[in-house]
mmCIF file of the N, C-alpha and C atoms, coordinates in Angstrom:
data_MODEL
# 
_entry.id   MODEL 
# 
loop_
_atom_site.group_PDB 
_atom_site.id 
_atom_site.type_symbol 
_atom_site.label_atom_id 
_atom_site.label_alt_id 
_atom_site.label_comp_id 
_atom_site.label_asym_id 
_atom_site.label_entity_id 
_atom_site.label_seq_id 
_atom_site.pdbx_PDB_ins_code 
_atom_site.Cartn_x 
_atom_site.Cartn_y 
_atom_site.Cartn_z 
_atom_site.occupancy 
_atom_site.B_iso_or_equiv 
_atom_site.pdbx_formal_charge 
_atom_site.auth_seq_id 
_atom_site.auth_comp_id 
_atom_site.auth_asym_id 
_atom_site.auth_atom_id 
_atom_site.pdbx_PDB_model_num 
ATOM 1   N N  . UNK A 1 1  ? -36.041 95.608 21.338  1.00 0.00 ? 1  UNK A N  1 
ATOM 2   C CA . UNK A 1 1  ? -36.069 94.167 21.512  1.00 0.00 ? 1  UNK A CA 1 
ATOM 3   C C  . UNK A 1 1  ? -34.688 93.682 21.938  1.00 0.00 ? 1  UNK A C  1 
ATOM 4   N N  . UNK A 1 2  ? -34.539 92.403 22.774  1.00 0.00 ? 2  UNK A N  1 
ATOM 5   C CA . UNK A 1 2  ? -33.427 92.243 22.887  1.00 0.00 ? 2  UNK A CA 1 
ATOM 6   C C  . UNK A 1 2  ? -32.157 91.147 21.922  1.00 0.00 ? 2  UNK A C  1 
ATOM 7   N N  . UNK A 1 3  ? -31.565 90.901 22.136  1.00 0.00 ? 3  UNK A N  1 
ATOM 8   C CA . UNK A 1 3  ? -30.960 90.090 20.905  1.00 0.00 ? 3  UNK A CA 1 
ATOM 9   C C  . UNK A 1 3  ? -31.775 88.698 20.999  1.00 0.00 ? 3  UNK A C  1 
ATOM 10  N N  . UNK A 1 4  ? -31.516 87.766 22.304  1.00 0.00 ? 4  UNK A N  1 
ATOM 11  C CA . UNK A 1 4  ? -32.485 86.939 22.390  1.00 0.00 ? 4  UNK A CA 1 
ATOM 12  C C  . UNK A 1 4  ? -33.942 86.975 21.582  1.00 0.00 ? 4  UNK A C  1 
ATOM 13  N N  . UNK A 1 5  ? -34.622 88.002 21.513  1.00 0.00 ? 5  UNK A N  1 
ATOM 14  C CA . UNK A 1 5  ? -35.881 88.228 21.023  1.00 0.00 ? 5  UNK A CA 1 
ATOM 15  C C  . UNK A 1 5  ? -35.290 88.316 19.572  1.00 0.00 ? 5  UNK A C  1 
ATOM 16  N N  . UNK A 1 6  ? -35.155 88.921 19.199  1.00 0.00 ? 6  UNK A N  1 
ATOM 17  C CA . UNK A 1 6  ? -34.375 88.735 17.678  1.00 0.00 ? 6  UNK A CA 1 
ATOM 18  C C  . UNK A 1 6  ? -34.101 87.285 17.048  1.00 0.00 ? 6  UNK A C  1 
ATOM 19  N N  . UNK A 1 7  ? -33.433 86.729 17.925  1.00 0.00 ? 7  UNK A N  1 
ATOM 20  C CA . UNK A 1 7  ? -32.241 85.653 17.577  1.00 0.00 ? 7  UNK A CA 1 
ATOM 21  C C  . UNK A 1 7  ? -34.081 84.601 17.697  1.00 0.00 ? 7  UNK A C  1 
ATOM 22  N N  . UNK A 1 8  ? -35.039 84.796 18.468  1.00 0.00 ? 8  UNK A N  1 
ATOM 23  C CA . UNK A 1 8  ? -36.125 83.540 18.107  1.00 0.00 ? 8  UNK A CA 1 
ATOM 24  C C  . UNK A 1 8  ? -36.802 84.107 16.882  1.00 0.00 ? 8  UNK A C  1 
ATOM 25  N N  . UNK A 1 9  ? -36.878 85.560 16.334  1.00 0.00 ? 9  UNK A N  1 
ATOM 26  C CA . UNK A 1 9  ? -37.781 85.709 15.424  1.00 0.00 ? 9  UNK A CA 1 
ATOM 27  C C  . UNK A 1 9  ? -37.001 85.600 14.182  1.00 0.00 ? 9  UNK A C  1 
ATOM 28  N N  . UNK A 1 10 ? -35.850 85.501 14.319  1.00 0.00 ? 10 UNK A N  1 
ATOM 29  C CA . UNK A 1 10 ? -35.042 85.113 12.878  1.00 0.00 ? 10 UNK A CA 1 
ATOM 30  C C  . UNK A 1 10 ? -35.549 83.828 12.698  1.00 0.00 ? 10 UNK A C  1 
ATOM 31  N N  . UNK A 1 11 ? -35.093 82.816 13.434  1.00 0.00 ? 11 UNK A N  1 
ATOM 32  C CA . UNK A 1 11 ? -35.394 81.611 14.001  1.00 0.00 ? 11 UNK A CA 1 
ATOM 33  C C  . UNK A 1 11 ? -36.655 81.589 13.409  1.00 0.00 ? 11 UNK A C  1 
ATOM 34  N N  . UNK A 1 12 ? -37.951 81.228 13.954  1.00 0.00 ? 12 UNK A N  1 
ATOM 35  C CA . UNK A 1 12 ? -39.146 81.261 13.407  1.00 0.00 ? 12 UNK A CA 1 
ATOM 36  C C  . UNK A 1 12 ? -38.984 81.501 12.284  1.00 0.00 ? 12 UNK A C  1 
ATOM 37  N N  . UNK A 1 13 ? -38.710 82.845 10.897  1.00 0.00 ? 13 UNK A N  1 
ATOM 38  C CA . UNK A 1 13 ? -38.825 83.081 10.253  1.00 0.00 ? 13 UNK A CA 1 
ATOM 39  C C  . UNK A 1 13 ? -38.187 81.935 9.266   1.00 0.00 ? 13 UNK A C  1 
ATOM 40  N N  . UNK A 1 14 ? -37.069 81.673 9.596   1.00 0.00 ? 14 UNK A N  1 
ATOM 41  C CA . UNK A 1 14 ? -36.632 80.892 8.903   1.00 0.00 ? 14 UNK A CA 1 
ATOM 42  C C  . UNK A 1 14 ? -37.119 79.694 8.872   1.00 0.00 ? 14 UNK A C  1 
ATOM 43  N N  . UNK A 1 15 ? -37.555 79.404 10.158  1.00 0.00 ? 15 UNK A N  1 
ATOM 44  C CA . UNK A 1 15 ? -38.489 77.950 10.044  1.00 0.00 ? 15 UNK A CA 1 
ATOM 45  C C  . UNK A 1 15 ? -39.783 77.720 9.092   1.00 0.00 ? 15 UNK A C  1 
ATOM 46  N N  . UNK A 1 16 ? -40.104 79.015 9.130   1.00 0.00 ? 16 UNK A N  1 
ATOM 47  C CA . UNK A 1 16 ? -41.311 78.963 8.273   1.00 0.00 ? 16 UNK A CA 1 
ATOM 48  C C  . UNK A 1 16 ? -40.741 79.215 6.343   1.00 0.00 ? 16 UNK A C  1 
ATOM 49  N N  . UNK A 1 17 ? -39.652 79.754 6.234   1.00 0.00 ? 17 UNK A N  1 
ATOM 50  C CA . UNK A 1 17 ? -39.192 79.576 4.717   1.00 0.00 ? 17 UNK A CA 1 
ATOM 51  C C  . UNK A 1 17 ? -38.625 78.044 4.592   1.00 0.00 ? 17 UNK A C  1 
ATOM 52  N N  . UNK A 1 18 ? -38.299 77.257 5.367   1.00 0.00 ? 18 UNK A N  1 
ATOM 53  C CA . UNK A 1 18 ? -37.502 76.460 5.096   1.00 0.00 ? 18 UNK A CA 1 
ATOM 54  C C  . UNK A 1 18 ? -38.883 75.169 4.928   1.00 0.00 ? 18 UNK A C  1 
ATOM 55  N N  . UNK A 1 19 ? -40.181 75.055 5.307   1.00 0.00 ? 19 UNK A N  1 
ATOM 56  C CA . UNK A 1 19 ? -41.311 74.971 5.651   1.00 0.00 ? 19 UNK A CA 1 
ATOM 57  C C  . UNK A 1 19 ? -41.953 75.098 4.230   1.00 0.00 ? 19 UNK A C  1 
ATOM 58  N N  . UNK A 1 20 ? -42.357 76.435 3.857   1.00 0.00 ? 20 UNK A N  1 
ATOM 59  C CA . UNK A 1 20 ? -42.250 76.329 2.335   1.00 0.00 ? 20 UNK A CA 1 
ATOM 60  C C  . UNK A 1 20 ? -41.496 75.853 1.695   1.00 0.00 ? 20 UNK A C  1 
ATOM 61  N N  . UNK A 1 21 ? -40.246 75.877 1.565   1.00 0.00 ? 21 UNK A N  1 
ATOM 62  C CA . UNK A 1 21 ? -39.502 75.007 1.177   1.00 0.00 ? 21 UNK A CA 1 
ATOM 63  C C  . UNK A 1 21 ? -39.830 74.016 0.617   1.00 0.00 ? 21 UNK A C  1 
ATOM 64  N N  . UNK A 1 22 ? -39.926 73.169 1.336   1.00 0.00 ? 22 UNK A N  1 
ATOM 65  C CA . UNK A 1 22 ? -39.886 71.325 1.465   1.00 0.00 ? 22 UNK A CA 1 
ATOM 66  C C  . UNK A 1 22 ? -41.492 71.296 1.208   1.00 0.00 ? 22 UNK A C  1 
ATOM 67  N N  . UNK A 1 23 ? -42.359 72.181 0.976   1.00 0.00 ? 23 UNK A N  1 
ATOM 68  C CA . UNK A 1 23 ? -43.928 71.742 0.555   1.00 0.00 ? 23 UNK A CA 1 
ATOM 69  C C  . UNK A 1 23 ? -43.705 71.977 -0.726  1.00 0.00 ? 23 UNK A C  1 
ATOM 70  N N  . UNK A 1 24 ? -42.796 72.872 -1.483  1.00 0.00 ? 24 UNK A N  1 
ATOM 71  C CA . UNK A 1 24 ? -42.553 73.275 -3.217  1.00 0.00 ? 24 UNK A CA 1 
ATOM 72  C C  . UNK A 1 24 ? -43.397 74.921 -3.110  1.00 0.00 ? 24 UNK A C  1 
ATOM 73  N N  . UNK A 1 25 ? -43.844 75.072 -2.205  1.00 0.00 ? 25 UNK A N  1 
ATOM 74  C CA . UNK A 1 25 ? -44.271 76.394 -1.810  1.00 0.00 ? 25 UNK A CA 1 
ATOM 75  C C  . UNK A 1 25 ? -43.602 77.952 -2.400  1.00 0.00 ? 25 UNK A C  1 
ATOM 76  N N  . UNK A 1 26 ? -42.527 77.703 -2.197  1.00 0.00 ? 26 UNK A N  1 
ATOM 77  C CA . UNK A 1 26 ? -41.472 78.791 -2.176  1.00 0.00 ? 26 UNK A CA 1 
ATOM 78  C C  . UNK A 1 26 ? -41.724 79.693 -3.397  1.00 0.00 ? 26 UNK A C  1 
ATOM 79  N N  . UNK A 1 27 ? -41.988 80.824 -3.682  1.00 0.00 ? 27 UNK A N  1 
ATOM 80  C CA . UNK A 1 27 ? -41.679 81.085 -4.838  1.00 0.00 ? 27 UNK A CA 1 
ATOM 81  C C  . UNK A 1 27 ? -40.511 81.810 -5.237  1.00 0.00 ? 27 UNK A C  1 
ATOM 82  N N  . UNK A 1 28 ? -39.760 81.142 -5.978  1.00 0.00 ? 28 UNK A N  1 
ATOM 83  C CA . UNK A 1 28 ? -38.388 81.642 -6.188  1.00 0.00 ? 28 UNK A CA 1 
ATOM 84  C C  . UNK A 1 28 ? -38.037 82.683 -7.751  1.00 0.00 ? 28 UNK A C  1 
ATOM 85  N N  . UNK A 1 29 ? -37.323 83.840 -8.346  1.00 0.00 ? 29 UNK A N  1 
ATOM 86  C CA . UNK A 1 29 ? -37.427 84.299 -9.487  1.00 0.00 ? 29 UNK A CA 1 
ATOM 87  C C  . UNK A 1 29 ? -36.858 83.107 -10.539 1.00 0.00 ? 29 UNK A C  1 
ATOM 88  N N  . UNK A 1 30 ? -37.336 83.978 -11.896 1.00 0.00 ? 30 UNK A N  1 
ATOM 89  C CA . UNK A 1 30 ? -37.542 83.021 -12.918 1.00 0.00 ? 30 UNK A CA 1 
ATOM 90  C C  . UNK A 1 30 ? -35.808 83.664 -13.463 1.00 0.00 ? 30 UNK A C  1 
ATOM 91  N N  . UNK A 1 31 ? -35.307 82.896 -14.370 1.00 0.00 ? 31 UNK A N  1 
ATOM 92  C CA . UNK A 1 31 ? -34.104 83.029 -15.138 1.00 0.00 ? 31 UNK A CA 1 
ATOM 93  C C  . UNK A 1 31 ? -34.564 84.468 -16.103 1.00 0.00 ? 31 UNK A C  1 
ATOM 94  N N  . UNK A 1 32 ? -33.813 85.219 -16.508 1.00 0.00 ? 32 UNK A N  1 
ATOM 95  C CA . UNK A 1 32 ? -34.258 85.895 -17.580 1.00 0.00 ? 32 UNK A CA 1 
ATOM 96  C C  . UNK A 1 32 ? -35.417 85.146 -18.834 1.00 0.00 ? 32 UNK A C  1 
ATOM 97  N N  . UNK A 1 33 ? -36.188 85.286 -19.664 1.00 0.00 ? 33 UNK A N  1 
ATOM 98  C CA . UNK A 1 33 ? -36.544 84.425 -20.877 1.00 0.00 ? 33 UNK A CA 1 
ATOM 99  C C  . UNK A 1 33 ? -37.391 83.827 -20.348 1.00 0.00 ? 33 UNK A C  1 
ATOM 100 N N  . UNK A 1 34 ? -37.933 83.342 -19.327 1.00 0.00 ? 34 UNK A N  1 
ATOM 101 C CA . UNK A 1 34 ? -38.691 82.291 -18.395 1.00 0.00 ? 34 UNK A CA 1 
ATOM 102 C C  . UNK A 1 34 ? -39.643 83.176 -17.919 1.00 0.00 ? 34 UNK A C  1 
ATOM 103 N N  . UNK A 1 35 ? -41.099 82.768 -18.016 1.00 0.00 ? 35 UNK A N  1 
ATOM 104 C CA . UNK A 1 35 ? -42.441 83.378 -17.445 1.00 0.00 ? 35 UNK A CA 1 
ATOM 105 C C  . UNK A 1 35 ? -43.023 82.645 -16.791 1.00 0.00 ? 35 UNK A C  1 
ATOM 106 N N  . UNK A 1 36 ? -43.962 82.898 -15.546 1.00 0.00 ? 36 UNK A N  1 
ATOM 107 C CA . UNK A 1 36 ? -45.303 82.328 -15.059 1.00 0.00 ? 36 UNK A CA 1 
ATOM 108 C C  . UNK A 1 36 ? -46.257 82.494 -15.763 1.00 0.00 ? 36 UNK A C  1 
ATOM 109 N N  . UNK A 1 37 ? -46.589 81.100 -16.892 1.00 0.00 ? 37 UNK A N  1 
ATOM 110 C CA . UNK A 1 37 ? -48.339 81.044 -17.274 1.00 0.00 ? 37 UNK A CA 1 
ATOM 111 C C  . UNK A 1 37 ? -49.292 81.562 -16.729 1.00 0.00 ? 37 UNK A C  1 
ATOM 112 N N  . UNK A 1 38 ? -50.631 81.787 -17.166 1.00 0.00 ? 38 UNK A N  1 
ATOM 113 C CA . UNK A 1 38 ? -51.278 81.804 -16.536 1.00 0.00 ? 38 UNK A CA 1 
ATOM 114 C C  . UNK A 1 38 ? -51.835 80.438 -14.904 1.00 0.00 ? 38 UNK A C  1 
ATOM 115 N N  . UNK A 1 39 ? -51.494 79.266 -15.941 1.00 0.00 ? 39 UNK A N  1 
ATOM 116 C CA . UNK A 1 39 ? -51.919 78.427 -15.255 1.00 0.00 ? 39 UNK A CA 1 
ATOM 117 C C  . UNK A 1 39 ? -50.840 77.717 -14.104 1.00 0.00 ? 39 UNK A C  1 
ATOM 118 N N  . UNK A 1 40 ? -49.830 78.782 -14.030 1.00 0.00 ? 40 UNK A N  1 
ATOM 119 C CA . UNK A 1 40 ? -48.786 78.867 -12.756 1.00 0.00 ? 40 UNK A CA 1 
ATOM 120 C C  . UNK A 1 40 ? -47.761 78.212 -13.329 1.00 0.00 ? 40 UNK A C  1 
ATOM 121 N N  . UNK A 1 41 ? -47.737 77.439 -14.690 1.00 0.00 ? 41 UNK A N  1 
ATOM 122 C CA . UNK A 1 41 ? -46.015 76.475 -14.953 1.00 0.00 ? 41 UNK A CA 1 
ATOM 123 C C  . UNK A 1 41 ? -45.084 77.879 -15.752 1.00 0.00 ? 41 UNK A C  1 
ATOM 124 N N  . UNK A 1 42 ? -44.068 77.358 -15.647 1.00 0.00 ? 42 UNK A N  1 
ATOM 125 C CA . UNK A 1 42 ? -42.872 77.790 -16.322 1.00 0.00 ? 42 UNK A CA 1 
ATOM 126 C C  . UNK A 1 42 ? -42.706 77.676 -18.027 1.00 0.00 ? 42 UNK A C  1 
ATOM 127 N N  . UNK A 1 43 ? -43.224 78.887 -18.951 1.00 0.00 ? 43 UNK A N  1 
ATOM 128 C CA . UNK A 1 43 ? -42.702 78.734 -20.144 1.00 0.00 ? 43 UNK A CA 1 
ATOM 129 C C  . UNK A 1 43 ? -42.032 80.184 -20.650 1.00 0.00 ? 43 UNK A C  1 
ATOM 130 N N  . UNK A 1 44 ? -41.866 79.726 -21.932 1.00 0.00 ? 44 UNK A N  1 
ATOM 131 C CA . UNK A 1 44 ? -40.756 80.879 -22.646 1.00 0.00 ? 44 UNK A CA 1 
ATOM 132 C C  . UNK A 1 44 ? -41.104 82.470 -22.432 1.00 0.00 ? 44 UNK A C  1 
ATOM 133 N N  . UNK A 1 45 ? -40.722 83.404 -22.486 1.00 0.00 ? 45 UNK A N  1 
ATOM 134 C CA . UNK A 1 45 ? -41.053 85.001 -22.401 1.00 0.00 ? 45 UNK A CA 1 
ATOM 135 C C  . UNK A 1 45 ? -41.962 84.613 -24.006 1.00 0.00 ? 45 UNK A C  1 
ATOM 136 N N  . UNK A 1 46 ? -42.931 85.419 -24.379 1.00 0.00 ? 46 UNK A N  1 
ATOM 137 C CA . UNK A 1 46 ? -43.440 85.420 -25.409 1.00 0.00 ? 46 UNK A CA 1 
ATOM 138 C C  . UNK A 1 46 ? -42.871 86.811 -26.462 1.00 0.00 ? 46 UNK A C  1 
ATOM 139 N N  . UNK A 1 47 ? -42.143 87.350 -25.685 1.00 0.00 ? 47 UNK A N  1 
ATOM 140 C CA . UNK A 1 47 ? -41.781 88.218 -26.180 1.00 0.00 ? 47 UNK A CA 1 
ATOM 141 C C  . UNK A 1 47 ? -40.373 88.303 -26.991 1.00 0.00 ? 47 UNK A C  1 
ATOM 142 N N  . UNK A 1 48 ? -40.173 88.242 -28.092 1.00 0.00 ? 48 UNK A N  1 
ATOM 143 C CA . UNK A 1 48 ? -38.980 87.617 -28.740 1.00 0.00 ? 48 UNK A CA 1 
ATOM 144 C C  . UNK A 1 48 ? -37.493 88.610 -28.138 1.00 0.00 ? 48 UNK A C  1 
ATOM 145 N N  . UNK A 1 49 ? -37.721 89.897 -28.267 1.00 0.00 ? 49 UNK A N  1 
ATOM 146 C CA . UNK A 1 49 ? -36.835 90.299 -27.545 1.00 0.00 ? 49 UNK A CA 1 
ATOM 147 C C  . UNK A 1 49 ? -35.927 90.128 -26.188 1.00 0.00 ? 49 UNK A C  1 
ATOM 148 N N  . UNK A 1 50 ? -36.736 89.286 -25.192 1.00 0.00 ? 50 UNK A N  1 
ATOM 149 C CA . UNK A 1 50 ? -36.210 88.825 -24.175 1.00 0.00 ? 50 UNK A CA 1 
ATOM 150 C C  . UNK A 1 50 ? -35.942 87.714 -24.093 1.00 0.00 ? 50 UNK A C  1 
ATOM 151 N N  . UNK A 1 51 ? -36.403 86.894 -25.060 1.00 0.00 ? 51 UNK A N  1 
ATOM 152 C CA . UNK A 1 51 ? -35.303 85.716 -25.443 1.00 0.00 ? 51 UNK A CA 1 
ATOM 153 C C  . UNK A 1 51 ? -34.343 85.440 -26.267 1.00 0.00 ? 51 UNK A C  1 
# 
């Protein structure tokens, strides 16, 4: 590929994270101690050791 070709698919790519982004889309990692519920929110590790 050439750099040009590169330099649009970075491009794109990033358009489309930045895209998620701004919808709340993104999924980003949790802090240590911090889990995904089942029902997708943010609560404590249940596991006492990792908190």
């Amino acid at each position: 590929m050439s750099e040009a070709e590169l330099h649009f698919l970075r491009a794109r790519l990033r358009g489309g994270i930045l895209s998620k982004a701004s919808r709340g889309e993104l999924p980003t990692p949790l802090p240590v101690g911090l889990v995904h519920d089942p029902a997708g929110k943010v609560a404590l590790d249940p596991d006492q050791a990792v908190r």
